[in-house]
C-alpha positions as CSV (number, residue, x, y, z in Angstrom):
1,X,0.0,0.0,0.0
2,X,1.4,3.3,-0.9
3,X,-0.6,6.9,-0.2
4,X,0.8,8.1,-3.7
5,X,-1.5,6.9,-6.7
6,X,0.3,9.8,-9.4
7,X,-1.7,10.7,-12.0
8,X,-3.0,8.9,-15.5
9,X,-1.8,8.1,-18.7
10,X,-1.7,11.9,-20.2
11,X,-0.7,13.8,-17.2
12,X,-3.8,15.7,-17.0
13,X,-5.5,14.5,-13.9
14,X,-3.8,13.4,-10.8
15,X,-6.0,10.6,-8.3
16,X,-6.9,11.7,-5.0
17,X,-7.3,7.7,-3.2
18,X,-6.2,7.6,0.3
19,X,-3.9,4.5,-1.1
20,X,-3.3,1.8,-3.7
21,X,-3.6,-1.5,-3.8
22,X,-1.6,-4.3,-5.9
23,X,-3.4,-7.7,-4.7
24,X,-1.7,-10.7,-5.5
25,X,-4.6,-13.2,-5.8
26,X,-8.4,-12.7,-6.2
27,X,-8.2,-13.9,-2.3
28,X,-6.3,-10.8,-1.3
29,X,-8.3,-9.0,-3.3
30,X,-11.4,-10.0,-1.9
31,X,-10.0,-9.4,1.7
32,X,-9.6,-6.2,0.4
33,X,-12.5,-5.3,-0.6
34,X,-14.6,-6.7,2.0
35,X,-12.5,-4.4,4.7
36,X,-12.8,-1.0,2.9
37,X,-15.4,1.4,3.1
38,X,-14.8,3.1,-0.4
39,X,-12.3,1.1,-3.3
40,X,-12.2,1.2,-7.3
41,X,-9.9,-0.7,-9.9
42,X,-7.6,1.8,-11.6
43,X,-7.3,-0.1,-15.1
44,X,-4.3,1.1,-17.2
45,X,-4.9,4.4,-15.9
46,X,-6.4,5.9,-19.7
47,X,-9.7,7.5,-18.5
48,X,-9.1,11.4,-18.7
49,X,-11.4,12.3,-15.8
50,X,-12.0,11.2,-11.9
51,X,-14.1,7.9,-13.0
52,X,-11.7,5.8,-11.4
53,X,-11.0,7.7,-8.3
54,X,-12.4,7.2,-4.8
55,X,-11.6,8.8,-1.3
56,X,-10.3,5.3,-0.2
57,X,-8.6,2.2,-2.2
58,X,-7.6,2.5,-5.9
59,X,-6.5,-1.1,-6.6
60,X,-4.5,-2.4,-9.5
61,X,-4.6,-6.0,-11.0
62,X,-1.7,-6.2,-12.7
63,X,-0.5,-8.6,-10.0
64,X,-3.1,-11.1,-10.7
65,X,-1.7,-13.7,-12.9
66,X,-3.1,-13.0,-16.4
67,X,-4.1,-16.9,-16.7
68,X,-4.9,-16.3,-20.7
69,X,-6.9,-19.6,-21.8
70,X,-8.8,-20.4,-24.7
71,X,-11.8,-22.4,-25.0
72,X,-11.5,-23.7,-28.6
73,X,-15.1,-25.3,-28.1
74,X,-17.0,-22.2,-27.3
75,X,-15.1,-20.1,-29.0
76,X,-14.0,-17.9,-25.8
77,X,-10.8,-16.8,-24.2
78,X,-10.6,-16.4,-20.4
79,X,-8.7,-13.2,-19.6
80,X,-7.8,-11.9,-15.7
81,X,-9.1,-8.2,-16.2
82,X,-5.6,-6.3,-15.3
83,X,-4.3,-8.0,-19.2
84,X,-4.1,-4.9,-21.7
85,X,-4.8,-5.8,-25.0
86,X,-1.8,-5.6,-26.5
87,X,-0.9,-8.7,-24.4
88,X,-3.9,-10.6,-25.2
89,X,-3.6,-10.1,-28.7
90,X,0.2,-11.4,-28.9
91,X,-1.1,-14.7,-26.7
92,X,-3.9,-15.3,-29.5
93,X,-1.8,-14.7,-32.3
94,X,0.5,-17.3,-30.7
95,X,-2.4,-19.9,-31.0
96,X,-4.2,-19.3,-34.1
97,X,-6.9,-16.5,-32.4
98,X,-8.1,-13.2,-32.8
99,X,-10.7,-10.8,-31.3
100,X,-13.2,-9.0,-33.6
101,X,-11.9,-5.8,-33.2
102,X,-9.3,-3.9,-31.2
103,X,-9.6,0.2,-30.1
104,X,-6.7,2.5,-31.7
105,X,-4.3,1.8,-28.6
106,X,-3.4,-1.2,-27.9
107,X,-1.9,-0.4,-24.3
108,X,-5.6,-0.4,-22.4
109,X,-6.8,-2.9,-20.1
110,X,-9.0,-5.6,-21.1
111,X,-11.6,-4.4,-17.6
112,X,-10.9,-1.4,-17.9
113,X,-11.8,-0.5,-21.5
114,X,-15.0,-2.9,-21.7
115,X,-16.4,-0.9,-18.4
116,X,-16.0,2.2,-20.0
117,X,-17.4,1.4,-23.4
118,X,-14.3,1.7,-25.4
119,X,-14.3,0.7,-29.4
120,X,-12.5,0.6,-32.5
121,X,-14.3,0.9,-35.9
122,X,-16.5,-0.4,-38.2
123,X,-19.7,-0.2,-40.2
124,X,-20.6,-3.3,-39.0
125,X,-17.7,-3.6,-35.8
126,X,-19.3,-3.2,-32.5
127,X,-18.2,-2.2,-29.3
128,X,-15.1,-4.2,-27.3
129,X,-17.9,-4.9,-24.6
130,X,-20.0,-6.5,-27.1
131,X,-17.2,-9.7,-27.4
132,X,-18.0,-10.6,-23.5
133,X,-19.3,-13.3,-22.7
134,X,-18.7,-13.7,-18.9
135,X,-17.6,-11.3,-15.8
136,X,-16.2,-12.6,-12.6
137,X,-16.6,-10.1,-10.3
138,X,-15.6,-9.1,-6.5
139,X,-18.9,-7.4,-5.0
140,X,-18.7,-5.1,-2.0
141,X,-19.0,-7.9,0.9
142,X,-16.3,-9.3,-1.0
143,X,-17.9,-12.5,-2.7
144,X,-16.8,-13.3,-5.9
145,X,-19.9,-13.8,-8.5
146,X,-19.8,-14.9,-12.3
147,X,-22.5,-13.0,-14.5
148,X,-23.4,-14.8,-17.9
149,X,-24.2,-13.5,-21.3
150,X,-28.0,-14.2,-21.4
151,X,-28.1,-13.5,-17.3
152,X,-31.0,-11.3,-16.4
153,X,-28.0,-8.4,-15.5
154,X,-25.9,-9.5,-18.2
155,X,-26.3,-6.2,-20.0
156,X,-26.2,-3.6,-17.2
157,X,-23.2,-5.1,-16.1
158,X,-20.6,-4.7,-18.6
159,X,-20.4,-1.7,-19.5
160,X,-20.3,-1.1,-15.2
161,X,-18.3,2.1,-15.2
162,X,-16.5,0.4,-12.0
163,X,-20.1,0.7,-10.5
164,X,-20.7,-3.2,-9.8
165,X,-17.4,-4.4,-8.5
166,X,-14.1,-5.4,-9.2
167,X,-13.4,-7.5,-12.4
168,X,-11.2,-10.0,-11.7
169,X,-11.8,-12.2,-14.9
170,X,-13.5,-11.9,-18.6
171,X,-14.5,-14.5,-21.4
172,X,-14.2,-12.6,-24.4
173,X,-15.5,-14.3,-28.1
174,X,-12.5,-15.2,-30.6
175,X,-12.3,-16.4,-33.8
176,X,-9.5,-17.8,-36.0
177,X,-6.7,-15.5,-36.6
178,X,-6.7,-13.3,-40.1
179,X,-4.7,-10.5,-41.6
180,X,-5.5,-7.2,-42.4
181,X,-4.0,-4.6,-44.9
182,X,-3.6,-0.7,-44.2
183,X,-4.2,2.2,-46.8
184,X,-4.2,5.1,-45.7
185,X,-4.9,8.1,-48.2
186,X,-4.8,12.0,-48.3
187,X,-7.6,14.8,-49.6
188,X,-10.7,13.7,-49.0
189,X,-13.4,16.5,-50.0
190,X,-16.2,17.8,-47.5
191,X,-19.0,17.5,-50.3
192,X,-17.5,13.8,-51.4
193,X,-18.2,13.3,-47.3
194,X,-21.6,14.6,-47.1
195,X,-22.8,12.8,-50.2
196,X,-21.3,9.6,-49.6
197,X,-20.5,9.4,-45.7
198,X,-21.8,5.0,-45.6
199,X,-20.1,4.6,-48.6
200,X,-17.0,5.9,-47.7
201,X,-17.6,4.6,-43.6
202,X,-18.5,0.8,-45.3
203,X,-15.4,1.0,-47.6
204,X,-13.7,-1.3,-45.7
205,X,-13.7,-3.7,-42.1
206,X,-12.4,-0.2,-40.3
207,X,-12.4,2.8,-41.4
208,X,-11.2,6.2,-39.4
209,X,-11.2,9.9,-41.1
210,X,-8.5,12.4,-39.5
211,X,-10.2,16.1,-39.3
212,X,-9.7,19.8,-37.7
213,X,-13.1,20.2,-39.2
214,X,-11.8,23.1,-41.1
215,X,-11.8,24.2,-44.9
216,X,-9.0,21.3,-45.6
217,X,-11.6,18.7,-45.7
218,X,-10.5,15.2,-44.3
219,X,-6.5,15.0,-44.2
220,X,-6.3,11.3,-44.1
221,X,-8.6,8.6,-44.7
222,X,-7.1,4.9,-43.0
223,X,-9.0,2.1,-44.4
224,X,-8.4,-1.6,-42.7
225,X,-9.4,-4.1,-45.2
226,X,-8.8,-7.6,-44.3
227,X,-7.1,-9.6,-46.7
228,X,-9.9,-12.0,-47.6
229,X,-11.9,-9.3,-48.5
230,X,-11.2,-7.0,-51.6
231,X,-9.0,-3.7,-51.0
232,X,-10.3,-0.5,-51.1
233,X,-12.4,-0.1,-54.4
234,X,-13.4,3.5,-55.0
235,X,-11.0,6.5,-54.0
236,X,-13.3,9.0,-53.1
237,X,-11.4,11.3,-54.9
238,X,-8.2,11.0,-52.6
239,X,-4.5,10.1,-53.2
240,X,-2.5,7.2,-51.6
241,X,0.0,8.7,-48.8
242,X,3.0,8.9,-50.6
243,X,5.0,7.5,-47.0
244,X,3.7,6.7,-43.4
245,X,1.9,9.0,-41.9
246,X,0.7,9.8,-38.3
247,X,-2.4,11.3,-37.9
248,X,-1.4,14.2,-35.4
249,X,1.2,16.7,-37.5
250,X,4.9,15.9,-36.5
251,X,3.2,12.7,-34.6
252,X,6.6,10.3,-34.8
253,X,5.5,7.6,-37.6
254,X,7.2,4.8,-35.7
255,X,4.5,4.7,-33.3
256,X,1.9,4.0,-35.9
257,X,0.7,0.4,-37.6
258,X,1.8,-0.5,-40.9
259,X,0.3,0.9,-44.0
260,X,0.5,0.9,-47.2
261,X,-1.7,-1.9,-48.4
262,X,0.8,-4.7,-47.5
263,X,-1.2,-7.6,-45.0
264,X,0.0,-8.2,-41.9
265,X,-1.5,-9.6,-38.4
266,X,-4.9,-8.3,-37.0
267,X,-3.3,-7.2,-34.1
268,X,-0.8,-5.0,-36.0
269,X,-3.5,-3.5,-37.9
270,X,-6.4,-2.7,-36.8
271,X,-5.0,-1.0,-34.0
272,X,-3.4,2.8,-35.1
273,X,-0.7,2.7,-32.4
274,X,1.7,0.4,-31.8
275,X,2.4,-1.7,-27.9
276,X,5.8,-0.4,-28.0
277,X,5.4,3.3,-28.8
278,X,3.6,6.3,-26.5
279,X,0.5,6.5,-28.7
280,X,-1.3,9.7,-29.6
281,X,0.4,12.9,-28.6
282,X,1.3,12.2,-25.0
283,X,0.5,14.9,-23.2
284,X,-3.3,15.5,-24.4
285,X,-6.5,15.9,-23.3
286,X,-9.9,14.0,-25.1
287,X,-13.3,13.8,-25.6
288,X,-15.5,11.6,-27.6
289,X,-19.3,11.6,-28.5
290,X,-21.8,9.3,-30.7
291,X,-24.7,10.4,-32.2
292,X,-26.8,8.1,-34.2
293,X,-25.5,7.3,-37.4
294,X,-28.3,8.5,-39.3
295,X,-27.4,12.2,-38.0
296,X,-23.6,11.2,-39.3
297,X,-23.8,14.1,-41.8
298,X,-25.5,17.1,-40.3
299,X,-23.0,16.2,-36.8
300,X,-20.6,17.0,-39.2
301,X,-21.8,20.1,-40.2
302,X,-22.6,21.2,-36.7
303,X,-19.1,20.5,-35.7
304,X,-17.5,22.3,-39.0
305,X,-19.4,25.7,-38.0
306,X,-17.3,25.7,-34.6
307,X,-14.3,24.8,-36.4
308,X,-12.4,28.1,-35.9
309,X,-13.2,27.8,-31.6
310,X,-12.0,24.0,-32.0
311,X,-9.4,24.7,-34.0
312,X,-7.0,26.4,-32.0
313,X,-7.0,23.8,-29.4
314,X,-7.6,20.6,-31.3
315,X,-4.3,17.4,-32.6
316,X,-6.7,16.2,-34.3
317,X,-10.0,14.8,-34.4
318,X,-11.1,11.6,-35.9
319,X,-14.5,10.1,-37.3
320,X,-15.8,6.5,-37.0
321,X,-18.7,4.1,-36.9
322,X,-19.5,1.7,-34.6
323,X,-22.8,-1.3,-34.8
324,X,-25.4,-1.4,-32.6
325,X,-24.8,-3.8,-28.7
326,X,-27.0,-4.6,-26.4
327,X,-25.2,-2.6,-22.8
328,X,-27.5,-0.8,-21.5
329,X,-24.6,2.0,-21.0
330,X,-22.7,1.6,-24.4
331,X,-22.3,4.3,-26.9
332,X,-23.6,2.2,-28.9
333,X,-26.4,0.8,-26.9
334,X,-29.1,-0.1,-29.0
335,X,-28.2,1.7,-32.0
336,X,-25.9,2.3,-34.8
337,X,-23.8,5.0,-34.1
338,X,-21.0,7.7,-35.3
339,X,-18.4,8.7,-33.3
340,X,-16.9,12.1,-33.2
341,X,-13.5,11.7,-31.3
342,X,-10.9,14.8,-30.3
343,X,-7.5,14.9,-29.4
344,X,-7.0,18.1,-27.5
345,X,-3.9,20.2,-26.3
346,X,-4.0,19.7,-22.4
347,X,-5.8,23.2,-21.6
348,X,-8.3,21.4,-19.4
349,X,-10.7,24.7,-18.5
350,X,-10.3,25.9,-22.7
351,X,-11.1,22.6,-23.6
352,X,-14.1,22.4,-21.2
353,X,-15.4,25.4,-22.6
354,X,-15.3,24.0,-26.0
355,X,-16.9,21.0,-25.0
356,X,-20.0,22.4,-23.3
357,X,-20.1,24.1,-27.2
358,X,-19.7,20.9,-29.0
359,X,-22.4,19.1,-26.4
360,X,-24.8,21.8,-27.7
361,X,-24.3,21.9,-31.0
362,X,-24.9,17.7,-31.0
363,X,-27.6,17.8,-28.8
364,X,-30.7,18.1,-31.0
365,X,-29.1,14.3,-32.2
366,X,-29.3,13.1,-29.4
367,X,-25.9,12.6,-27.7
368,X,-24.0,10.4,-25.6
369,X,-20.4,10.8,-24.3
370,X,-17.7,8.0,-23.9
371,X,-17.6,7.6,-20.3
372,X,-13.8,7.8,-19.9
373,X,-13.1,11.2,-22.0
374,X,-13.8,14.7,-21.0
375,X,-17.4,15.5,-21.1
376,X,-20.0,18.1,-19.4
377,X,-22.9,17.0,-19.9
378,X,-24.6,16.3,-17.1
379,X,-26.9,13.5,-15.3
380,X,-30.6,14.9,-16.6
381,X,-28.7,15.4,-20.2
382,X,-27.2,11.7,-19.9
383,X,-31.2,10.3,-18.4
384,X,-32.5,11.6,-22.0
385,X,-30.0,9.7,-24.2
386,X,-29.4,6.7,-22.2
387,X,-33.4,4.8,-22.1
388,X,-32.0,2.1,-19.4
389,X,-29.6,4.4,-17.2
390,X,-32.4,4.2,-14.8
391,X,-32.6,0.4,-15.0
392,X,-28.6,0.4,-14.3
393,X,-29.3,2.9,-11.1
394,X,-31.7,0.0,-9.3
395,X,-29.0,-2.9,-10.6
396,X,-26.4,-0.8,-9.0
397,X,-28.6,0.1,-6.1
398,X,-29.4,-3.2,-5.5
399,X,-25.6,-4.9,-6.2
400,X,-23.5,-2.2,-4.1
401,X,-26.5,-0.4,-1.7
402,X,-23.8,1.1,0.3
403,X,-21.7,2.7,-2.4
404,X,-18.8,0.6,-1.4
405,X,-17.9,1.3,-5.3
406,X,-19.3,4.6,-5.8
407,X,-17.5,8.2,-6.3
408,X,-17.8,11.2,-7.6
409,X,-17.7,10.9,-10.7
410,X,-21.0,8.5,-10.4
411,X,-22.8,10.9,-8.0
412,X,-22.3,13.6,-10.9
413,X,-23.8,11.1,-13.8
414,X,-26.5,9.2,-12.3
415,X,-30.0,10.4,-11.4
């Protein structure tokens, strides 16, 4: 136990627990939880708000042994929830696996990014929380319980935002490994957008568009094609990247997965960032919202008319799809969704201010924020967007009564 936590992954927000916690076993774990008034999981520390702080016990599980095992049979791999992906990913590969999808960095952990409703991209990809199958998790008296896919709870629980308990363990769907080629190309046109947004969004298994929603258009369009499927088709009017290119201007290119059209791994594609590298820009602040996809074009639009507030303190921003899951909590819950994604300098009041702007201007679509980016909007706002955030308050209520896993953060965003 130590009484200095530091901060997260970007520098930008520094945990106030009273300790930290690095059980060895699920037993020590669970004798920690049982004893402690307040405790959270930390996760890979890449939430850019207090979500997983408390006033008592942040606890990481990187010393729970990873125990990576897959079920052939079902078509599952059981994964301790401390694993980031990265390291799952490498363990599949080694046995002829793969996940559906992976987010843009790698370096997240496998609990933490399902709880928080993390995703990569696709027409038809949805969420990381949508490949779990099963949870173990430590409640707040400290018993260990499994909850099912197909479980009456199933679907309040996974996307928890560290409101249930402590994930010790996940089951995750996998399929047979595959490979997946990278083109990434320059100048794509705001009308060619507007006219043909699903086109371009279903051109390939993953598809990302790099924006400053300014006059410039789209700077780079990344298309992840895998390589049983036919490469990218139709142009859109753009040029192939002449040479690697990072999506953030003087990003290093190292730190990026391989382009240029050549197959390679899943794991080395769909990713943007490689395991090795500091992804992103480092020191950064970011926000992310989904709309329903149907409002894809005219989010677009509402976002290019504040271009020149955003601009000045935007990397970059980026544009994806993500299918329709079943979490009650998901981004994606229920529906087919864009997201809108910003990379921001690490001005935290500027960018607040600019993100109670964006929240407006996407409102009339019906908004939702990713839990564990910088948002405003508050619990009402979050009640109107999210039909079965009052079902999640009574599961909650009635799993943890005593708040043994609440905080702040969950006082602020739930009725």
């Amino acid at each position: 136990m130590t009484t200095t936590v530091g901060a997260n992954w970007a520098g930008s927000y520094h945990y106030r627990a009273a300790g930290l916690a690095r059980p060895a076993s699920v037993e020590e774990l669970q004798e920690l939880v049982a004893g402690s008034a307040h405790v959270r999981a930390l996760g890979s520390r890449h939430s850019f708000s207090d979500l997983a702080d408390t006033d008592g016990v942040l606890v990481e599980l990187t010393g729970l042994p990873s125990g990576i095992r897959v079920d052939a049979e079902a078509g599952t791999v059981s994964v301790a929830g401390g694993v980031r992906y990265g390291e799952l990913a490498e363990q599949l590969e080694r046995e002829g696996w793969a996940l559906a999808n992976l987010a843009s960095l790698p370096h997240i952990s496998v609990a933490g990014a399902v709880a928080t409703g993390t995703h990569g991209s696709g027409a038809h990809n949805r969420s990381l929380a949508a490949a779990v199958a099963a949870l173990d998790v430590v409640g707040p008296d400290g018993d260990l319980r499994r909850v099912r896919r197909g479980d009456a709870d199933f679907d309040g629980s996974v996307v928890s935002l560290g409101a249930m308990g402590i994930v010790t363990r996940l089951e995750l769907d996998v399929e047979p490994t595959y490979r997946v080629r990278q083109e990434v190309r320059t100048g794509l046109a705001w009308e060619v957008v507007e006219a043909r947004f699903h086109d371009i969004a279903g051109a390939g298994y993953s598809v990302s568009l790099f924006t400053r929603f300014d006059d410039e258009g789209v700077a780079q369009l990344w298309v992840k094609s895998r390589a049983d499927e036919p490469p990218l088709a139709d142009a859109f009017g753009t040029l192939a990247a002449g040479a690697t290119m990072h999506m953030i201007r003087g990003g290093a290119v190292e730190a990026v997965t391989g382009q240029g059209g050549e197959p390679g791994p899943w794991l080395d594609r769909l990713p943007h960032f490689r395991m090795g590298f500091t992804p992103s820009a480092g020191a950064e602040l970011q926000s992310e919202y989904f709309v329903p996809r149907e409002h894809a074009v005219a989010g677009i639009e509402a976002l290019r008319s504040l271009s020149s507030t955003i601009g000045p303190l935007l990397e970059v921003a980026e544009i994806r799809t993500v299918a329709a899951d079943e979490q009650w909590l998901s981004g994606a819950g229920g529906q087919d969704v864009v997201a809108f994604h910003f990379t921001w300098v690490r001005d935290e009041p500027a960018v607040r201010a600019v993100v109670r702007l964006i929240e407006s201007a996407l409102a009339p679509f019906g908004v939702r924020p990713h839990w564990g980016k910088v948002f405003e909007l508050d619990a009402a706002a979050l009640a109107e967007t999210f039909p079965r955030l009052p079902d999640f308050v009574a599961l909650r209520d009635r799993v943890d009564p005593d708040r043994v896993f609440g905080n702040a953060f969950l006082e602020r965003v739930l009725p």
